[in-house]
C-alpha positions in Angstrom: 96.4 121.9 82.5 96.0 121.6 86.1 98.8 122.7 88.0 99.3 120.4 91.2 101.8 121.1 94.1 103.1 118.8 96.5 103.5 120.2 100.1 104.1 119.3 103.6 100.4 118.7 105.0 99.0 121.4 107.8 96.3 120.4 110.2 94.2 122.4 108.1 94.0 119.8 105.6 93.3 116.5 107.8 90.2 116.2 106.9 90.7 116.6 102.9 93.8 114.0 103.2 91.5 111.8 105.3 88.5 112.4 102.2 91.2 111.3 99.6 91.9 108.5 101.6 88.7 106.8 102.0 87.7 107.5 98.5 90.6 105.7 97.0 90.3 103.1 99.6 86.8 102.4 98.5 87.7 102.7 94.4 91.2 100.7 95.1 90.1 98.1 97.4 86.1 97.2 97.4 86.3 93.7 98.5 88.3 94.7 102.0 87.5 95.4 104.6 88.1 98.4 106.5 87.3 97.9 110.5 87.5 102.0 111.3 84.4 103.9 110.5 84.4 107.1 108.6 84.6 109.5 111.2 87.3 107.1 112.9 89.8 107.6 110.1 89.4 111.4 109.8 90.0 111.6 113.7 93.2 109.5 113.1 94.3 111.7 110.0 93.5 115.0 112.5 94.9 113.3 115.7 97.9 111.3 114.5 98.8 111.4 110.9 99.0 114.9 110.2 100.4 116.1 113.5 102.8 113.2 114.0 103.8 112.0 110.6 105.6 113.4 107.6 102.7 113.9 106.2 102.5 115.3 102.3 99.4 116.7 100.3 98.8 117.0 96.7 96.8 120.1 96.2 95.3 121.5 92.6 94.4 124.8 91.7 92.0 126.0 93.9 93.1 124.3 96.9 91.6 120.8 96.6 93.2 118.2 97.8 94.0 115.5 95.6 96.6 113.2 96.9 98.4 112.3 100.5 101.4 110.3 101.2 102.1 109.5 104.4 106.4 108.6 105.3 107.7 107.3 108.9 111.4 106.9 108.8 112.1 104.5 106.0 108.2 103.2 105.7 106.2 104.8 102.8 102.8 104.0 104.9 100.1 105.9 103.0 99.5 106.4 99.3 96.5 107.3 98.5 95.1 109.4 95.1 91.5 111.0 94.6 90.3 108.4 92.1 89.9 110.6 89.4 93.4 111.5 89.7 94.7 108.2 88.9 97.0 107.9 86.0 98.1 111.4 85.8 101.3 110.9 87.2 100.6 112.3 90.6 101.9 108.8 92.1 105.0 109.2 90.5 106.0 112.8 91.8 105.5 111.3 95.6 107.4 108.1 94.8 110.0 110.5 93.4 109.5 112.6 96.5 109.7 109.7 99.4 112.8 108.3 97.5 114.6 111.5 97.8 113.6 111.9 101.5 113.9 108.2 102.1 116.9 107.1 104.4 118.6 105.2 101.4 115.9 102.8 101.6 112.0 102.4 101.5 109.4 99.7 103.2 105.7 99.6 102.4 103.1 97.1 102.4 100.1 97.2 100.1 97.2 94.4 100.0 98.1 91.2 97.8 94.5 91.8 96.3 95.6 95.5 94.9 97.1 94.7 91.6 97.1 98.2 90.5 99.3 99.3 93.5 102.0 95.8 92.9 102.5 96.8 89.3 102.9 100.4 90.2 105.5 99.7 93.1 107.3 97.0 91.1 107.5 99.7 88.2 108.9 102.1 90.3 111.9 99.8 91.8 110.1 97.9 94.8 111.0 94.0 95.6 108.3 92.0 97.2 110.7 90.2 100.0 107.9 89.0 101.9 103.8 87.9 101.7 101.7 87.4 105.1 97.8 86.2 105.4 96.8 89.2 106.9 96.9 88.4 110.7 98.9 91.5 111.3 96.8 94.1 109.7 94.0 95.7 111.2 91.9 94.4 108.0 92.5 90.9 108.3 93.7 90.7 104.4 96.8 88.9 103.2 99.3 91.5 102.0 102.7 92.0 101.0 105.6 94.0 102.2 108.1 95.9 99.3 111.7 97.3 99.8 113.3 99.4 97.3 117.0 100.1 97.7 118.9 102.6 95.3 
């Protein structure tokens, strides 16, 4: 089995957080859409995320990076898995992870469109508390916001 560490992110590893990040953006979410190019979200994973965030990897034997999850102050922003690391229990470890780093509380929002992601949340603790159409998201998509309290 595959032994995979969870680690504070370098800026070595923007670009492979960045890579995990739009390929589980496109498997997750294929219907919305995402007004950054590319090349625009690995310059925001290089320029801002990793330098400026608490920004965690996932990374397998070898080095590959498999997983990122993003936390700023109590808001889980960024939770993304390498596709074919789905259902391993990856997602779990960084839940497990921001709650213990978590201020005594977590936000997030995910896209009311991601089932996967709701059921996962909810699963792990997370009440919606509140729904939007998607006017105050870059991708113009109704989401919904999630606290989890211990």
């Amino acid at each position: 089995m595959t032994e995979v560490v969870l680690r504070r992110a370098v800026a070595a590893d923007a670009r492979a957080a960045a890579d995990v990040w739009l390929r589980s953006f496109e498997a997750a979410l294929p219907t919305v859409v995402r007004p950054r190019t590319d090349d625009d979200v690995r310059d925001h994973f290089r320029d801002v995320v990793v330098p400026l965030r608490e920004t965690w990897v996932a990374e397998a034997d070898g080095g590959r990076i498999v997983g990122v999850m993003v936390l700023d102050g109590e808001l889980l922003s960024q939770l993304y898995l390498d596709p074919s690391w789905r259902g391993r229990g990856l997602g779990d470890r960084f839940v497990a992870l921001a709650k213990e780093r978590g201020p005594g509380r977590l936000t997030l929002w995910t896209f009311q469109v991601n089932g996967p992601a709701r059921r996962f949340y909810e699963r792990h603790g997370f009440v919606a508390v509140e729904t939007t159409d998607g006017r105050g998201n870059e991708e113009r998509e109704p989401d919904v916001r999630y606290v989890w309290q211990p």
